[in-house]
CHARMM-style PDB file with segment names, atoms N, HN, CA, C and O in Angstrom:
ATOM      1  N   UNK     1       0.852  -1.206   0.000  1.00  0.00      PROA
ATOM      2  CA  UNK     1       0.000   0.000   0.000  1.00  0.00      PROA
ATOM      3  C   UNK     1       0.875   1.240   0.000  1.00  0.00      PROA
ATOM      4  O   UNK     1       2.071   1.354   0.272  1.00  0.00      PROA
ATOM      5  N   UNK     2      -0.061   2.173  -0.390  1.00  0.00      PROA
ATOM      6  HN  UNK     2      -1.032   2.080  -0.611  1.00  0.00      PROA
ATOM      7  CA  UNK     2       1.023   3.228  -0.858  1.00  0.00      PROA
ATOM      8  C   UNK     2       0.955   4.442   0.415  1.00  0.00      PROA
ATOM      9  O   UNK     2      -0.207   4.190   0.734  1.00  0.00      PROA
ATOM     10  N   UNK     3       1.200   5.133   0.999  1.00  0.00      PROA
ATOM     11  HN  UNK     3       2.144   5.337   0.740  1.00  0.00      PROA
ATOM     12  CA  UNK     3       1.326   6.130   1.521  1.00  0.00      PROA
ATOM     13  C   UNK     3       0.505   7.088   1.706  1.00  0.00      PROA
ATOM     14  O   UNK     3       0.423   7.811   2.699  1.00  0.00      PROA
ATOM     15  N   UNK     4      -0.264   7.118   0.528  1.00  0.00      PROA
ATOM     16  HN  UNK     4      -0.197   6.531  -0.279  1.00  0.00      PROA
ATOM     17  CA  UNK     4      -1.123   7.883   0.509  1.00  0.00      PROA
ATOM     18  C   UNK     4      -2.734   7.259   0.520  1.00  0.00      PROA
ATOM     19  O   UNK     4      -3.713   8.004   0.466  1.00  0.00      PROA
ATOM     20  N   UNK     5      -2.818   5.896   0.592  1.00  0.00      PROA
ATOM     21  HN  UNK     5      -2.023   5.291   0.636  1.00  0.00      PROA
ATOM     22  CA  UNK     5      -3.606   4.665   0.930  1.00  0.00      PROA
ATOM     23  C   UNK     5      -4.054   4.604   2.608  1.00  0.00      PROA
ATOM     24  O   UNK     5      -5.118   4.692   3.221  1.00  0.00      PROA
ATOM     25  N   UNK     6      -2.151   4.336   3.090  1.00  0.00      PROA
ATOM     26  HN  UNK     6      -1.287   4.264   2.591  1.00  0.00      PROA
ATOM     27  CA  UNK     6      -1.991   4.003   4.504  1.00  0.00      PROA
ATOM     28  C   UNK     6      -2.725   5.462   5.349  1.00  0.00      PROA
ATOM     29  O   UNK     6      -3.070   5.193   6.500  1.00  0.00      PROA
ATOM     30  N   UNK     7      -2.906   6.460   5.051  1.00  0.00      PROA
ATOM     31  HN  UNK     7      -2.626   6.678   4.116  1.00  0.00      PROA
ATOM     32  CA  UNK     7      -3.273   7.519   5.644  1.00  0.00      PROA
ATOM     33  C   UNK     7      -4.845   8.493   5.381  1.00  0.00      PROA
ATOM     34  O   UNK     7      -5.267   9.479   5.986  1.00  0.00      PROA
ATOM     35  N   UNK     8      -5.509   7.590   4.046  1.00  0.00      PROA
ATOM     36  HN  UNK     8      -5.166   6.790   3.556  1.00  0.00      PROA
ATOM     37  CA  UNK     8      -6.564   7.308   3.890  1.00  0.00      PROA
ATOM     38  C   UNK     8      -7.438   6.152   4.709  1.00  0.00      PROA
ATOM     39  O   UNK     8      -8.390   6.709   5.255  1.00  0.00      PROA
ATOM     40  N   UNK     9      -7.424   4.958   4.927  1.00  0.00      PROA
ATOM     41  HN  UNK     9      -6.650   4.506   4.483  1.00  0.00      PROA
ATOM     42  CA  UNK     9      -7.318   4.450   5.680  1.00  0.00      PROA
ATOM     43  C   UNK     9      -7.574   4.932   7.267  1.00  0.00      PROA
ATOM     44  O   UNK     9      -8.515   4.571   7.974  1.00  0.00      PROA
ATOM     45  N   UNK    10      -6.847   5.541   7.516  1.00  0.00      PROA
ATOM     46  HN  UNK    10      -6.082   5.835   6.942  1.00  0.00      PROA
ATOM     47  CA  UNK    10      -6.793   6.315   9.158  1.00  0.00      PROA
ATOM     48  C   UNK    10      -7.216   7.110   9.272  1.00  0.00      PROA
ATOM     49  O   UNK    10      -7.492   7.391  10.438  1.00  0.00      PROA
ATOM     50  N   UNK    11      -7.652   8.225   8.055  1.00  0.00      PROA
ATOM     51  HN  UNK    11      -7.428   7.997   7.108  1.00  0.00      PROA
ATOM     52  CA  UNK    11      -8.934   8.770   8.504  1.00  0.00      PROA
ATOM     53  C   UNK    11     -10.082   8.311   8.427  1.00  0.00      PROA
ATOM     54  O   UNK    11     -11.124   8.752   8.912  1.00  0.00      PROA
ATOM     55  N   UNK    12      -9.886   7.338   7.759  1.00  0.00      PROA
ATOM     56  HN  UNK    12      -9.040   6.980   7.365  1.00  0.00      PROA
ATOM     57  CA  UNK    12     -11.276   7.163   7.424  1.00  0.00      PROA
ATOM     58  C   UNK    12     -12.036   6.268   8.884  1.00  0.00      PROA
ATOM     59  O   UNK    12     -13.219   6.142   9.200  1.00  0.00      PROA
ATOM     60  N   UNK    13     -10.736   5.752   9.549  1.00  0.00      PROA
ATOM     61  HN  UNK    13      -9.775   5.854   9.293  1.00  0.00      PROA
ATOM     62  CA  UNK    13     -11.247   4.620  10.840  1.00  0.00      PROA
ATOM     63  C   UNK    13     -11.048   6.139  12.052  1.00  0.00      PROA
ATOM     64  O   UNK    13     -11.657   6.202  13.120  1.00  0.00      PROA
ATOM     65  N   UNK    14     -10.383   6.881  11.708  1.00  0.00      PROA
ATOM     66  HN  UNK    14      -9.888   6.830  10.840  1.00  0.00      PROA
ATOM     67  CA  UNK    14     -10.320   8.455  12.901  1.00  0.00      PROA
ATOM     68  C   UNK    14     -11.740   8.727  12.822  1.00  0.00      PROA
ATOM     69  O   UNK    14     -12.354   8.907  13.874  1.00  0.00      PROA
ATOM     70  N   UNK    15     -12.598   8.804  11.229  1.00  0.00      PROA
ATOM     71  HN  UNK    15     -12.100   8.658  10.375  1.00  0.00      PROA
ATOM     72  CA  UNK    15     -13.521   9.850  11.492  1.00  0.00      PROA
ATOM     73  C   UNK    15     -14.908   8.834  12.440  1.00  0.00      PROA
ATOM     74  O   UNK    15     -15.794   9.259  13.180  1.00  0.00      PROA
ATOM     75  N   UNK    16     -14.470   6.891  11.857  1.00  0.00      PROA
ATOM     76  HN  UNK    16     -13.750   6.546  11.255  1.00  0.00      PROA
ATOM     77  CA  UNK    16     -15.492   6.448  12.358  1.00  0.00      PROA
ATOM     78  C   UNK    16     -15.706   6.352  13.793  1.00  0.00      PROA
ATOM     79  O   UNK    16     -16.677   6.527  14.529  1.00  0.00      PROA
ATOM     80  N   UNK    17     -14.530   6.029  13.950  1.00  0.00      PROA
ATOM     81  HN  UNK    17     -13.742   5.887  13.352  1.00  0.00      PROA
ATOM     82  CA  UNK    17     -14.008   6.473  15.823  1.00  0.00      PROA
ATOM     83  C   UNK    17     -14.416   7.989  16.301  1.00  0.00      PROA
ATOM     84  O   UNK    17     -15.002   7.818  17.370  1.00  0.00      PROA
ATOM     85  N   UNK    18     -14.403   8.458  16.204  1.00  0.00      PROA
ATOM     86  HN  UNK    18     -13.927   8.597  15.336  1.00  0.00      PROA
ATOM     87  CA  UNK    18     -14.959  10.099  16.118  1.00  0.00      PROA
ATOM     88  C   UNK    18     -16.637  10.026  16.170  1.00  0.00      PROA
ATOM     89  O   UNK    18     -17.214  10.325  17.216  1.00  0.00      PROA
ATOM     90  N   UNK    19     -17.230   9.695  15.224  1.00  0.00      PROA
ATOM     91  HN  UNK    19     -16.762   9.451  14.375  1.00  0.00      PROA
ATOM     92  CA  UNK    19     -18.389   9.510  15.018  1.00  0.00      PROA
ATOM     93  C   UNK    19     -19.299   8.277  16.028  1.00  0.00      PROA
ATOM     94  O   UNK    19     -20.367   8.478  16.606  1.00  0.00      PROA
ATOM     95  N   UNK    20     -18.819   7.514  16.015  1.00  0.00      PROA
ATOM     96  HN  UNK    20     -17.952   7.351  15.546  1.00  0.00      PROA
ATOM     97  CA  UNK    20     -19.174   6.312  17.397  1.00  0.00      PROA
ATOM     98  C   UNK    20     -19.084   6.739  18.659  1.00  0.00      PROA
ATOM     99  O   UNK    20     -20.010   6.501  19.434  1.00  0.00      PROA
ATOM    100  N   UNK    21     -17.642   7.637  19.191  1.00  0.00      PROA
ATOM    101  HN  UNK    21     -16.889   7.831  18.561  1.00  0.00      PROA
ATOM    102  CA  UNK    21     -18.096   8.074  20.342  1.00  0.00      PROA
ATOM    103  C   UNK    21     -18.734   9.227  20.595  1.00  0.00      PROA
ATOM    104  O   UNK    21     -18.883   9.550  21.773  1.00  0.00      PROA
ATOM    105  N   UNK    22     -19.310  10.200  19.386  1.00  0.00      PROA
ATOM    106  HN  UNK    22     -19.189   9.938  18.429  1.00  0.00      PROA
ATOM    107  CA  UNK    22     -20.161  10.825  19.315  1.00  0.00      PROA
ATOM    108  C   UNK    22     -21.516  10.661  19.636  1.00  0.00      PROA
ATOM    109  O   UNK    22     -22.252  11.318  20.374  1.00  0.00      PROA
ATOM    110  N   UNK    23     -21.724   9.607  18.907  1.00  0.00      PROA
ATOM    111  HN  UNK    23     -21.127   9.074  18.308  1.00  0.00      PROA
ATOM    112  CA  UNK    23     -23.314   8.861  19.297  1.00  0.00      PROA
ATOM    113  C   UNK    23     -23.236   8.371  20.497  1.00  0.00      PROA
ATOM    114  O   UNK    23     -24.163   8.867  21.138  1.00  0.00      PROA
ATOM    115  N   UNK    24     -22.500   7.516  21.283  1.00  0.00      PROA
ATOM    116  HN  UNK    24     -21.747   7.113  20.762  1.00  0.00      PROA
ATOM    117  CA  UNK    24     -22.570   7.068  22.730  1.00  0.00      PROA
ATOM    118  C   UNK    24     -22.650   8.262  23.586  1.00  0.00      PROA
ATOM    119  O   UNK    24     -23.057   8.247  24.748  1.00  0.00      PROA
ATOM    120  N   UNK    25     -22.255   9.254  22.971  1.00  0.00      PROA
ATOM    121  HN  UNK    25     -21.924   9.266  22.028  1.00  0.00      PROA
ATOM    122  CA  UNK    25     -22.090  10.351  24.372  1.00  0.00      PROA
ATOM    123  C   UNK    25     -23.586  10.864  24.008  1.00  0.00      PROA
ATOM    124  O   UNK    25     -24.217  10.704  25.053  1.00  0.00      PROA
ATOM    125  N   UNK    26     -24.211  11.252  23.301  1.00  0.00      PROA
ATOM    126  HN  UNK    26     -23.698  11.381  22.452  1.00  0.00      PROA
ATOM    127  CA  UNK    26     -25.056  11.976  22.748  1.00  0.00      PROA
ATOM    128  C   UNK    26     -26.477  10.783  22.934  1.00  0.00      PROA
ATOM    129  O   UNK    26     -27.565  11.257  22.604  1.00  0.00      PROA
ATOM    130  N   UNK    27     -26.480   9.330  23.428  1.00  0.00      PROA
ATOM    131  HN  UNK    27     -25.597   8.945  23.696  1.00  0.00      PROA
ATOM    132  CA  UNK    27     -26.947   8.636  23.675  1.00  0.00      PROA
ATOM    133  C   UNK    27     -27.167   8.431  25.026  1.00  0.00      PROA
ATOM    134  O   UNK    27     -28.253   8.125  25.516  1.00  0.00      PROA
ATOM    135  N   UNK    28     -25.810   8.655  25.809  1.00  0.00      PROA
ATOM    136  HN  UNK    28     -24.927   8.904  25.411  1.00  0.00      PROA
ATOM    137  CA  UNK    28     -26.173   9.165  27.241  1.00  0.00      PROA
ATOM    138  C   UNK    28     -26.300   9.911  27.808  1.00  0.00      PROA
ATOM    139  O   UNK    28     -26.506   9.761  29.012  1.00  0.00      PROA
ATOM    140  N   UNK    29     -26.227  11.340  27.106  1.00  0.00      PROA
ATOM    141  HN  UNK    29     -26.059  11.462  26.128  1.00  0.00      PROA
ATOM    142  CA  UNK    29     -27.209  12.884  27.801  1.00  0.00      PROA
ATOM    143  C   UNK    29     -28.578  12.604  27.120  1.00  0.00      PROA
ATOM    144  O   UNK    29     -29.461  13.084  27.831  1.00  0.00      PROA
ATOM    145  N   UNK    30     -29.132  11.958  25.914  1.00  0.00      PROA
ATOM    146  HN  UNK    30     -28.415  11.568  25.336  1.00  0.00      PROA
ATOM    147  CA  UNK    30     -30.372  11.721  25.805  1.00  0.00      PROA
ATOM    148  C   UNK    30     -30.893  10.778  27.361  1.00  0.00      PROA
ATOM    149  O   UNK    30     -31.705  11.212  28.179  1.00  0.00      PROA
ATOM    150  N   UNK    31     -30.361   9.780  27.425  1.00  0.00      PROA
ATOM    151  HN  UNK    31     -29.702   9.428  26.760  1.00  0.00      PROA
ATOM    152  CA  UNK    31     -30.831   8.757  28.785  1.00  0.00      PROA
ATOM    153  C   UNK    31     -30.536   9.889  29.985  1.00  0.00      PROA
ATOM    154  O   UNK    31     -31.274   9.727  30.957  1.00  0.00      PROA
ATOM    155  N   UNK    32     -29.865  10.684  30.067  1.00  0.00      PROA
ATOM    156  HN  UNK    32     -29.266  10.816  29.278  1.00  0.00      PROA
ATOM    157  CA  UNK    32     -29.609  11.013  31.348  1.00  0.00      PROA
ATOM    158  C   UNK    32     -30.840  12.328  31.640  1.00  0.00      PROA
ATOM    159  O   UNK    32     -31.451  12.607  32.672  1.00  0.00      PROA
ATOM    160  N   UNK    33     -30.873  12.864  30.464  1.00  0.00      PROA
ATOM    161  HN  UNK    33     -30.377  12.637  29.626  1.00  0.00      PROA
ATOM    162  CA  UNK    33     -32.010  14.012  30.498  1.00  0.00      PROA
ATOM    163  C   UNK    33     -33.671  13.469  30.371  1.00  0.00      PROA
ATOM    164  O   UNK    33     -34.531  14.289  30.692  1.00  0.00      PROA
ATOM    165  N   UNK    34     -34.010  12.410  30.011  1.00  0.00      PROA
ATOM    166  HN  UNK    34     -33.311  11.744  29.750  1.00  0.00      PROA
ATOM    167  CA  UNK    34     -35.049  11.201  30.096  1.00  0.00      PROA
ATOM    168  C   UNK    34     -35.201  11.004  31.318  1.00  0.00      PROA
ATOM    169  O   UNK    34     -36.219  11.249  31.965  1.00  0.00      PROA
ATOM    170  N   UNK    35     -34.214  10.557  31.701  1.00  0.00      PROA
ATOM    171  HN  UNK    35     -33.387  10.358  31.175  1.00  0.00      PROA
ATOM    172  CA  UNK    35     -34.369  10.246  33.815  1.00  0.00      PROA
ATOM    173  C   UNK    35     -34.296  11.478  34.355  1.00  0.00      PROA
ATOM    174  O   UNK    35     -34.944  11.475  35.401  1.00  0.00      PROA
ATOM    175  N   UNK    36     -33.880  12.387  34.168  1.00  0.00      PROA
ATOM    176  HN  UNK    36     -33.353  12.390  33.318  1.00  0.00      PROA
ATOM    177  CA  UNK    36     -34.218  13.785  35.196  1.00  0.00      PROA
ATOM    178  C   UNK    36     -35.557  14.120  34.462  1.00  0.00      PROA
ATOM    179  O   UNK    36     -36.275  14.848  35.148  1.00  0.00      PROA
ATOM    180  N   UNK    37     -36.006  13.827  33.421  1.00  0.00      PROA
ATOM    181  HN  UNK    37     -35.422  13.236  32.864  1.00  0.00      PROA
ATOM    182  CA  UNK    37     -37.585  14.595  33.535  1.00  0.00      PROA
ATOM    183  C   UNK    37     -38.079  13.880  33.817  1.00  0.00      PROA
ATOM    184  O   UNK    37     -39.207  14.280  33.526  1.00  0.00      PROA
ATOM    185  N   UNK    38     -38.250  12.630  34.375  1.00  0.00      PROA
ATOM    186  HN  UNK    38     -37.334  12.306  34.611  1.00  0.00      PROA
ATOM    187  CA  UNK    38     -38.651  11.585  34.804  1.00  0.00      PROA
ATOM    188  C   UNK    38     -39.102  11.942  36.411  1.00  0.00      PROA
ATOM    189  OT1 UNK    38     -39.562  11.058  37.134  1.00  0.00      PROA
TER     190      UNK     38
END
């Protein structure tokens, strides 16, 4: 692989990593703001 492959690649798994713990966090101020109006 070429260099410019190997670093395509890593963003592309940075942005999904990025994006996954986006949703978990944004999944638990939804649950956490659910139980305080609760």
């Amino acid at each position: 692989a070429t260099a410019c492959e190997i670093v395509g690649v890593q963003v592309v798994l940075f942005r999904r990593s990025r994006a996954a713990s986006v949703a978990v966090s944004s999944t638990a101020a939804d649950t956490v703001l659910s139980a305080a109006a609760v």
